[in-house]
LOPAVEX-986509 format. One record per atom (N, C-alpha, C): residue number from 1; residue in three letters; atom name; x, y, z. Coordinates in steps of 0.1 Angstrom, whole numbers, plus 5000, padded with zeros to 4 digits. Atoms other than C-alpha are relative to their C-alpha. Example, Ala and Ser with C-alpha at 12.3 -4.5 7.8 and 13.67 -1.06 7.14 Angstrom:
2
num;residu;atome;c1;c2;c3
1;Ala;N;5009;4988;5000;
1;Ala;CA;5123;4955;5078;
1;Ala;C;5009;5012;5000;
2;Ser;N;4991;4989;5000;
2;Ser;CA;5137;4989;5071;
2;Ser;C;4992;5011;5008;
end
This chain:
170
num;residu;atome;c1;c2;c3
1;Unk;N;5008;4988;5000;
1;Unk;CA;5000;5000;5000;
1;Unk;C;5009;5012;5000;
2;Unk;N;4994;4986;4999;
2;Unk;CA;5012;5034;4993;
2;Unk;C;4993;5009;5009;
3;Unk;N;5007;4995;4992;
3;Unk;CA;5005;5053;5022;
3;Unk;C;5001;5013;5002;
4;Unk;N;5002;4985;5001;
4;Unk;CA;5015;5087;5014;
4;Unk;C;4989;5007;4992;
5;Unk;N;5009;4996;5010;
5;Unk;CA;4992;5087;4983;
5;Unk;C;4985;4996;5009;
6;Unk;N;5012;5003;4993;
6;Unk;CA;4968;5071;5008;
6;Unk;C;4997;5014;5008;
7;Unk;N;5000;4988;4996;
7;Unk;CA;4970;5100;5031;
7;Unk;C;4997;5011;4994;
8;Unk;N;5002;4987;5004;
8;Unk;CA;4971;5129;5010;
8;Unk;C;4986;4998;4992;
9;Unk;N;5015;5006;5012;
9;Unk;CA;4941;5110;4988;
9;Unk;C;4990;5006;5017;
10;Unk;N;5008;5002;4988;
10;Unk;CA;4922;5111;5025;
10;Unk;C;4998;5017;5002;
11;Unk;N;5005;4983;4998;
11;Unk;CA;4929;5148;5033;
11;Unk;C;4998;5007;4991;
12;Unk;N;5006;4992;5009;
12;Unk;CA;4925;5164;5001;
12;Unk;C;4989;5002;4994;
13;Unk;N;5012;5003;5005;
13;Unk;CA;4899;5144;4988;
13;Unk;C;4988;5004;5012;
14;Unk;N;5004;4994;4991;
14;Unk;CA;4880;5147;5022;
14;Unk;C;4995;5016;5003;
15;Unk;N;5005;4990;4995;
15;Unk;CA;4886;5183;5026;
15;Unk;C;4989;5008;4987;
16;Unk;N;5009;4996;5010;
16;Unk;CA;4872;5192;4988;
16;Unk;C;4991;4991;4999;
17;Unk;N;5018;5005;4998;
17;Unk;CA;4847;5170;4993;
17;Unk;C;4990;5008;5009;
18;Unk;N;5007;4997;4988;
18;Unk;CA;4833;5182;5022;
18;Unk;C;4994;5016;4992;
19;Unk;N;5003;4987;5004;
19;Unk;CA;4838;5219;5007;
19;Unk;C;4987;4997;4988;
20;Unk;N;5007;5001;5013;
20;Unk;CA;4821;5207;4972;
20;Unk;C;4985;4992;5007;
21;Unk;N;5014;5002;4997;
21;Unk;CA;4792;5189;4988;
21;Unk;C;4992;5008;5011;
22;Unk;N;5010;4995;4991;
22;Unk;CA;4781;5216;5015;
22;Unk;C;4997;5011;4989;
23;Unk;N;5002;4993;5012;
23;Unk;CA;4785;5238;4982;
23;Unk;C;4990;5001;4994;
24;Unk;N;5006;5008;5004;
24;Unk;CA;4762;5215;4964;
24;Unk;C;4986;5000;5008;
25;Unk;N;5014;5002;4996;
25;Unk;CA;4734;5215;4991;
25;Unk;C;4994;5012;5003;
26;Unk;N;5010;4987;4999;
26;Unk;CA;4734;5255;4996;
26;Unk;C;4997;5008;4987;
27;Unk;N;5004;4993;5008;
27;Unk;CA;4734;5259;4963;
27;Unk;C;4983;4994;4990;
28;Unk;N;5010;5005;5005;
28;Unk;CA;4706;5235;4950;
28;Unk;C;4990;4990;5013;
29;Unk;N;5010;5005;4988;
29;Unk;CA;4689;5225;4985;
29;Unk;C;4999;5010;5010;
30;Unk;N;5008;4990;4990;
30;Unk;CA;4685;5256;5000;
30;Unk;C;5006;4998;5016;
31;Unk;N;4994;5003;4990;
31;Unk;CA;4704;5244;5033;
31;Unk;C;5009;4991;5002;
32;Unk;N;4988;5004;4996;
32;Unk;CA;4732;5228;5050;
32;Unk;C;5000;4987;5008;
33;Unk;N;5002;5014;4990;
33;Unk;CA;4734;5191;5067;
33;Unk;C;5010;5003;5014;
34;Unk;N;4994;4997;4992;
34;Unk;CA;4762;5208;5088;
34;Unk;C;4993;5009;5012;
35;Unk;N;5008;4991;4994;
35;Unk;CA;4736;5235;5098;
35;Unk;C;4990;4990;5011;
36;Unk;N;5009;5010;4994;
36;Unk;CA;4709;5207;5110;
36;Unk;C;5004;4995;5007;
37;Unk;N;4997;5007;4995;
37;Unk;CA;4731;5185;5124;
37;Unk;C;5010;5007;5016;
38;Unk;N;4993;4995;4993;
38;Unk;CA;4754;5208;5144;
38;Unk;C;4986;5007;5013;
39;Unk;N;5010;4992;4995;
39;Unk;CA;4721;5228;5155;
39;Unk;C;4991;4990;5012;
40;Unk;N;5007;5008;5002;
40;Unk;CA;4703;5193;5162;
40;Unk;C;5009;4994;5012;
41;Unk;N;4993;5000;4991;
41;Unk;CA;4733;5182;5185;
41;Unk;C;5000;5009;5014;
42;Unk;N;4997;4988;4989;
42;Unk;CA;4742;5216;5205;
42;Unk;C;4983;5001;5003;
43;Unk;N;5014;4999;4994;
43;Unk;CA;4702;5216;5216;
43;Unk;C;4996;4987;5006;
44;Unk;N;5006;5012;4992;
44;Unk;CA;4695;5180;5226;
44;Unk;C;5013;4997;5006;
45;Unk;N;4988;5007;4987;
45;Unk;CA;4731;5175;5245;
45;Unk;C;5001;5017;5006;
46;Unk;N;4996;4990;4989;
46;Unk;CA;4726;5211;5260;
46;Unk;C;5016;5006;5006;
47;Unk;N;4980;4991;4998;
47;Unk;CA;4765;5224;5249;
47;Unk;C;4999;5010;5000;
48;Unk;N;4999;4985;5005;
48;Unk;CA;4777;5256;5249;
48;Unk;C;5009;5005;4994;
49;Unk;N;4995;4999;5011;
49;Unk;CA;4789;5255;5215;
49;Unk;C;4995;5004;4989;
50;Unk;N;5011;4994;5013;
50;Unk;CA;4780;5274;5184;
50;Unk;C;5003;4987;4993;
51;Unk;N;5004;5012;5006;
51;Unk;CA;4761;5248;5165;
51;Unk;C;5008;5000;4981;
52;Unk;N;4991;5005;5014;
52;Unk;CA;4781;5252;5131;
52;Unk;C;5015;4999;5000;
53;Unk;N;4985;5011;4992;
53;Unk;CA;4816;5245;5149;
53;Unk;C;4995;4988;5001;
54;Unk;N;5000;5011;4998;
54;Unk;CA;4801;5213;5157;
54;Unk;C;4992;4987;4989;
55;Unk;N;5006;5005;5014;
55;Unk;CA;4779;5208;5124;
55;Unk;C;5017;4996;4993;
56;Unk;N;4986;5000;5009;
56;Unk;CA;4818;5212;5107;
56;Unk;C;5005;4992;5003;
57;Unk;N;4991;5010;4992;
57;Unk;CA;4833;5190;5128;
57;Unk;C;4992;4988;5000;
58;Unk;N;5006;5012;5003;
58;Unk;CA;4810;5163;5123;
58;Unk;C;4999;4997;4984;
59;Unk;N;5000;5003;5014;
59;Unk;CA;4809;5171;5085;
59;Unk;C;5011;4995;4996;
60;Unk;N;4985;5003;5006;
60;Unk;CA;4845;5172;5081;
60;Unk;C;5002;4985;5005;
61;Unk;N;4994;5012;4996;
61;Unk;CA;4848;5139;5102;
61;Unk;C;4989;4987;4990;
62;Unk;N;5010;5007;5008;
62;Unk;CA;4821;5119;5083;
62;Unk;C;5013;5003;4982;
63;Unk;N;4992;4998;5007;
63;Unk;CA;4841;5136;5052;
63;Unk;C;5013;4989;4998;
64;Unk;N;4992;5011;5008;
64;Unk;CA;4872;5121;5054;
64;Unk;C;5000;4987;5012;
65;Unk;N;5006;5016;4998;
65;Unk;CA;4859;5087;5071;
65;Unk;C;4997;4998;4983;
66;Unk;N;5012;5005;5014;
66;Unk;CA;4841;5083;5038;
66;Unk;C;5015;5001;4988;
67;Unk;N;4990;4998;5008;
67;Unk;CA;4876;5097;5018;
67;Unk;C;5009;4991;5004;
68;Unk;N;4991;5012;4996;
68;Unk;CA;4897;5073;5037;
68;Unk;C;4998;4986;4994;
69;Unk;N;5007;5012;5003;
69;Unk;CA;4875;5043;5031;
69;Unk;C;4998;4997;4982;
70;Unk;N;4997;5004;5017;
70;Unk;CA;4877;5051;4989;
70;Unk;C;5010;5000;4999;
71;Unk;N;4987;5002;5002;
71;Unk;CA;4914;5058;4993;
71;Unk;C;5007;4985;5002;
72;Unk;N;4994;5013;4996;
72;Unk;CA;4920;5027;5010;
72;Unk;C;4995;4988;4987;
73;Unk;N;5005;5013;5012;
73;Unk;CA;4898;5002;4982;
73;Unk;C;5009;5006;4987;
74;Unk;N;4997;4997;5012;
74;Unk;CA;4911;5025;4956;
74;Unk;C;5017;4994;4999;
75;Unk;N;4986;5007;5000;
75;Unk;CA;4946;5007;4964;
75;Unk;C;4999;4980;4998;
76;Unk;N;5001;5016;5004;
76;Unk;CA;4930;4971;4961;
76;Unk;C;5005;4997;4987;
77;Unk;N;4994;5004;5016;
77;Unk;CA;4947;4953;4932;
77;Unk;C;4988;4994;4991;
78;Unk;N;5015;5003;5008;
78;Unk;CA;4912;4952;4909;
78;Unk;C;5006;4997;4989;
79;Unk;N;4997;5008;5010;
79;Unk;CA;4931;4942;4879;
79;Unk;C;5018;5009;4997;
80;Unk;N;4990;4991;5009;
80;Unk;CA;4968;4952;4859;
80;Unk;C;4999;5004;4992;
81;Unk;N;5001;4988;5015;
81;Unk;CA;4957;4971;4834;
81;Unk;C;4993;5016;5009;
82;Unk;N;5002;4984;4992;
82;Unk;CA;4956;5009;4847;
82;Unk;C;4992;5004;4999;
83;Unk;N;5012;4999;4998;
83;Unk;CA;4926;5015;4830;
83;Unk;C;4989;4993;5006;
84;Unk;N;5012;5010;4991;
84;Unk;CA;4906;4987;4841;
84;Unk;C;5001;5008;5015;
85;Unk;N;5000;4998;4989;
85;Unk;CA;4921;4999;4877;
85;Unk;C;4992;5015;5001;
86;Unk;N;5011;4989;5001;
86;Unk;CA;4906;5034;4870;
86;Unk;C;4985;5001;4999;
87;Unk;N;5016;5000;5003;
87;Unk;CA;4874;5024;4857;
87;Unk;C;4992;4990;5009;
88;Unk;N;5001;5004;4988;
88;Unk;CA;4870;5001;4885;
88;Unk;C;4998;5007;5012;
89;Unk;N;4998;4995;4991;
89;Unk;CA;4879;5023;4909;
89;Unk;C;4990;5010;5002;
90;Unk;N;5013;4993;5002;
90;Unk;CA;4853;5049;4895;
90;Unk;C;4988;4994;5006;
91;Unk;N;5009;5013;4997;
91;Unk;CA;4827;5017;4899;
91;Unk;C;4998;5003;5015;
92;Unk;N;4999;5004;4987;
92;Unk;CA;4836;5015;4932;
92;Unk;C;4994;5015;5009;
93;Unk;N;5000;4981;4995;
93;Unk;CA;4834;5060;4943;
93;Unk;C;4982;4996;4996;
94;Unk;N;5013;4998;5000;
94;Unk;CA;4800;5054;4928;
94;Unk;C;4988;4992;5003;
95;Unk;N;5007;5012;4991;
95;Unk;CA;4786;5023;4944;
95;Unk;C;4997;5009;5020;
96;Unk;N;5003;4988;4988;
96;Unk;CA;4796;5043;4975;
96;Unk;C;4994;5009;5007;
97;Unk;N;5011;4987;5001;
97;Unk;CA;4777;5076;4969;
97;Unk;C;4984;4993;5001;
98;Unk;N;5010;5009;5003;
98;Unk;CA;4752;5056;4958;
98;Unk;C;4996;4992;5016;
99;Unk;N;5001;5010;4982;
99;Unk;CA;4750;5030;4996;
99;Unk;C;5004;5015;5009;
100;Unk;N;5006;4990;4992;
100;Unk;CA;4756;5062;5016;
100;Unk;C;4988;5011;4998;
101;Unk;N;5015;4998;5008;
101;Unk;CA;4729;5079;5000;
101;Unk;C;4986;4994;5007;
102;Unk;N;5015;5015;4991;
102;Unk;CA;4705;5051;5011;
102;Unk;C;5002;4999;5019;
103;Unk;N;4997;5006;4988;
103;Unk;CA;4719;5047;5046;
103;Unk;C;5003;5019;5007;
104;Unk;N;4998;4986;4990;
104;Unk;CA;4722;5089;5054;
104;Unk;C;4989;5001;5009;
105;Unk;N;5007;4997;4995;
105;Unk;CA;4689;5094;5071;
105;Unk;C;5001;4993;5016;
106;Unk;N;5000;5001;4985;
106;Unk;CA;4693;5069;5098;
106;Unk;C;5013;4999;5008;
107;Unk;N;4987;4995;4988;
107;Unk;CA;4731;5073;5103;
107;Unk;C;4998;5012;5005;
108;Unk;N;5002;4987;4994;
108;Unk;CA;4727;5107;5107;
108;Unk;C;4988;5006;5012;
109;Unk;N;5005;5002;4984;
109;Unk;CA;4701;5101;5136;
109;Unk;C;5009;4998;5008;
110;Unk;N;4986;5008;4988;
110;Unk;CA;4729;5081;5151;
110;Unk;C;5008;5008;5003;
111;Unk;N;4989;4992;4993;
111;Unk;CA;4753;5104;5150;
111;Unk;C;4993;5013;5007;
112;Unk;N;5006;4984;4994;
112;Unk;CA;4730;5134;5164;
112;Unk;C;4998;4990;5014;
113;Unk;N;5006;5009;4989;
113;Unk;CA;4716;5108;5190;
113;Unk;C;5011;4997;5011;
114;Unk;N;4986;5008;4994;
114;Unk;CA;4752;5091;5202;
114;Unk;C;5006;5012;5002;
115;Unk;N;4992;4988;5000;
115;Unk;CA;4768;5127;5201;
115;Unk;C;4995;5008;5010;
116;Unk;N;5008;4997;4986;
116;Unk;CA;4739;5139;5222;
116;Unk;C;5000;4996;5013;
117;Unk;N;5003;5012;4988;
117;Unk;CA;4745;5113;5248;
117;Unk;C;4989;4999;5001;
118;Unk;N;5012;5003;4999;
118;Unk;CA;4713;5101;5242;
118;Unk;C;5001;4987;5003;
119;Unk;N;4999;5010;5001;
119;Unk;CA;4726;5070;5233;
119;Unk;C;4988;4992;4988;
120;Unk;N;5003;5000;5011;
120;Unk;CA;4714;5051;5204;
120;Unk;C;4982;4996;4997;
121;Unk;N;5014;4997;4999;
121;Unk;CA;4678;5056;5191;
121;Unk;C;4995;4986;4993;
122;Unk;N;5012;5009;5008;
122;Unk;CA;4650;5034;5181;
122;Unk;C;4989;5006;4998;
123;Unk;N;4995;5007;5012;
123;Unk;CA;4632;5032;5162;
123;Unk;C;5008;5008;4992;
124;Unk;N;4986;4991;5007;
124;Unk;CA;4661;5043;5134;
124;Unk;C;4983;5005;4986;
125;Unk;N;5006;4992;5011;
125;Unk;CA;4647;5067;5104;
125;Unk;C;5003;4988;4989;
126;Unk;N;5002;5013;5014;
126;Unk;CA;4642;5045;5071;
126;Unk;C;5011;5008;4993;
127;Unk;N;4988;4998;5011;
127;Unk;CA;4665;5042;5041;
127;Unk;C;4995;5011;4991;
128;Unk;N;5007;4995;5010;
128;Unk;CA;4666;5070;5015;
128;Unk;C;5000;4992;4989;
129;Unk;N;5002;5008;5012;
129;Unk;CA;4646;5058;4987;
129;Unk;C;5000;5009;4986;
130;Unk;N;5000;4992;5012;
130;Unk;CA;4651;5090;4965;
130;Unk;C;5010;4994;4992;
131;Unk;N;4988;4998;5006;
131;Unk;CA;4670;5098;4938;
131;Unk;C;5001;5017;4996;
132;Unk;N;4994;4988;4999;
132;Unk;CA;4677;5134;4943;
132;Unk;C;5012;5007;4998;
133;Unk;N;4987;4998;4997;
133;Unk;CA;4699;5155;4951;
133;Unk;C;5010;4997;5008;
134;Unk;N;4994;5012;4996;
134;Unk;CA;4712;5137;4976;
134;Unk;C;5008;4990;5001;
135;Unk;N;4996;5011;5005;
135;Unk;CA;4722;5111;4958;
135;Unk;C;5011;5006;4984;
136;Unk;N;4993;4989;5004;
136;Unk;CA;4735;5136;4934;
136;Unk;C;5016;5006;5004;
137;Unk;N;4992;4995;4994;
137;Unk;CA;4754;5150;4958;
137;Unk;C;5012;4990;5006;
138;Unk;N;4990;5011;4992;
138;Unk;CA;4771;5119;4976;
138;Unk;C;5008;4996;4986;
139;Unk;N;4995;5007;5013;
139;Unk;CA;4780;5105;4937;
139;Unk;C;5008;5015;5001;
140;Unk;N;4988;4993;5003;
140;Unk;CA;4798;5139;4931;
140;Unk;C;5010;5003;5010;
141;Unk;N;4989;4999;4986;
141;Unk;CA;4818;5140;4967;
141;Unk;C;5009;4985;4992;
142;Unk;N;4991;5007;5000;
142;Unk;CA;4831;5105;4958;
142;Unk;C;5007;4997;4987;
143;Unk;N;4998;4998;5018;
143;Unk;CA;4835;5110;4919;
143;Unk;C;5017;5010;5004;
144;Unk;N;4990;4988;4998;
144;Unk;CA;4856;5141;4936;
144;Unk;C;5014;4994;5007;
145;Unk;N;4989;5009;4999;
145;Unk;CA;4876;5121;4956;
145;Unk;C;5003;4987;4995;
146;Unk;N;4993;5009;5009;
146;Unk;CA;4883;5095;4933;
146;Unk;C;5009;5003;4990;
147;Unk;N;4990;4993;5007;
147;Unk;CA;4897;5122;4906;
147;Unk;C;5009;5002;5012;
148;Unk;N;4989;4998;4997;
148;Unk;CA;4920;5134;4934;
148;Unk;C;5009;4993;5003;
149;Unk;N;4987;5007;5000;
149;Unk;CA;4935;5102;4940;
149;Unk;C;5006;4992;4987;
150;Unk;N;4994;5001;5015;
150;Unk;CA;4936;5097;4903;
150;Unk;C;5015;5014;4998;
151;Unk;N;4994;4989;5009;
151;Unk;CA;4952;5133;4896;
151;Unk;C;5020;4994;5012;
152;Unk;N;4989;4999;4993;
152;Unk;CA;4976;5124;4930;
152;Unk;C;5012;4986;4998;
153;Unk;N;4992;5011;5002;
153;Unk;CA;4988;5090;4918;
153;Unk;C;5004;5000;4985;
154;Unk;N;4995;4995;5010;
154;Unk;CA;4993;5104;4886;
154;Unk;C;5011;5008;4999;
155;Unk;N;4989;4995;4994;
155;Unk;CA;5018;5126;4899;
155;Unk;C;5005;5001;5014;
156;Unk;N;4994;5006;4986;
156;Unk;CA;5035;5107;4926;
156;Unk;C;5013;5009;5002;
157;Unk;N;4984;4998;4997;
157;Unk;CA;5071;5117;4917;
157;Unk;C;4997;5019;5001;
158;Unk;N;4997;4985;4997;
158;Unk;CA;5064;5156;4915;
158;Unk;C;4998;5006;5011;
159;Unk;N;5010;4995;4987;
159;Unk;CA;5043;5159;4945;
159;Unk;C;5016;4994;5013;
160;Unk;N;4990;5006;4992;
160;Unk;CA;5074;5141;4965;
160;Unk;C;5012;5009;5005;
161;Unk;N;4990;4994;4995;
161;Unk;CA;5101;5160;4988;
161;Unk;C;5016;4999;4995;
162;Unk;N;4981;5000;4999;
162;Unk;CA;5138;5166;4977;
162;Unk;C;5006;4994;5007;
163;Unk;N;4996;5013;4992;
163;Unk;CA;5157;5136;4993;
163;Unk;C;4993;4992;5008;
164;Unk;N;5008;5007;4994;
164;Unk;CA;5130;5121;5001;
164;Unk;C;5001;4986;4996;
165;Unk;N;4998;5011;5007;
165;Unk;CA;5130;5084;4999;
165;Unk;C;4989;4999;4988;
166;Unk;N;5011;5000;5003;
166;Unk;CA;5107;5073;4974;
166;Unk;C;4994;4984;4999;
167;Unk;N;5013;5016;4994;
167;Unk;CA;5078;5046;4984;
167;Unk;C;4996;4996;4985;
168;Unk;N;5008;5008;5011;
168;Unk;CA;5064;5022;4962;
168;Unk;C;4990;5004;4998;
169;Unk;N;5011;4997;5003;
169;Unk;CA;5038;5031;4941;
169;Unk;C;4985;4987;4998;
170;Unk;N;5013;5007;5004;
170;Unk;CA;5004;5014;4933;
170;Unk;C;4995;4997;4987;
end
């Protein structure tokens, strides 16, 4: 595993993700999941924290959870042909989008719930069954970090430090 390209795939992708999908929901949904969720926290656990510090901080960590988790497959050996591994790898960014998508409504209880010290709720919110924006939105976050650990494993050797050793690539 190349774990520098893992890493920098995790924080970059992650952080333009995060940026590009809260983008995405104030520009074509009219609000924020960071807004709700931060707001939705800091009121049912009774903090005294402004609720979009803690909406961010759950976005950004959801973020790159979610960028880590394509960084890391996107290093499985899916085949030796580089495109196949690319067009695979796309496969894979959009199966993702796609299964988080379906499964936001009642993680995102859990994490308002478990964060609240509520501890975990029943009954859970159902699956989304749209196809919105939503679904929209999650497909271009992992589309997004999938180009950046394309564009970053495309240029391994430039991106690399002056005597630095250099790690095996992927």
């Amino acid at each position: 595993m190349d774990i520098h390209r893992f890493i920098r795939t995790l924080i970059a992708g992650g952080a333009l993700g995060a940026v590009a999908f809260w983008l995405y929901q104030i520009a074509f949904q009219g609000g924020a999941i960071t807004a709700f969720i931060g707001g939705q926290i800091v009121s049912q656990g009774k903090y005294p924290l402004p609720p979009s510090l803690v909406g961010w901080a759950v976005h950004l960590g959801v973020s790159f959870s979610y960028a880590g988790l394509l960084a890391l497959l996107l290093q499985l050996p899916l085949s030796s042909s580089a495109a196949a591994r690319r067009g695979a790898g796309l496969a894979v960014a959009l199966v993702l989008g796609w299964a988080t998508t379906k499964v936001a409504p009642p993680a995102i209880q859990v994490t308002i719930s478990l964060l609240s010290l509520k501890g975990f709720p029943s009954p859970l919110w159902g699956l989304n069954e749209g196809a919105g924006h939503p679904l929209w939105n999650h497909l271009l976050f992992f589309a997004l970090v999938w180009a950046v650990d394309l564009a970053l494993s495309a240029s391994r050797p430039a991106l690399s430090l002056p005597g630095a050793p250099q790690g095996r690539t992927a």
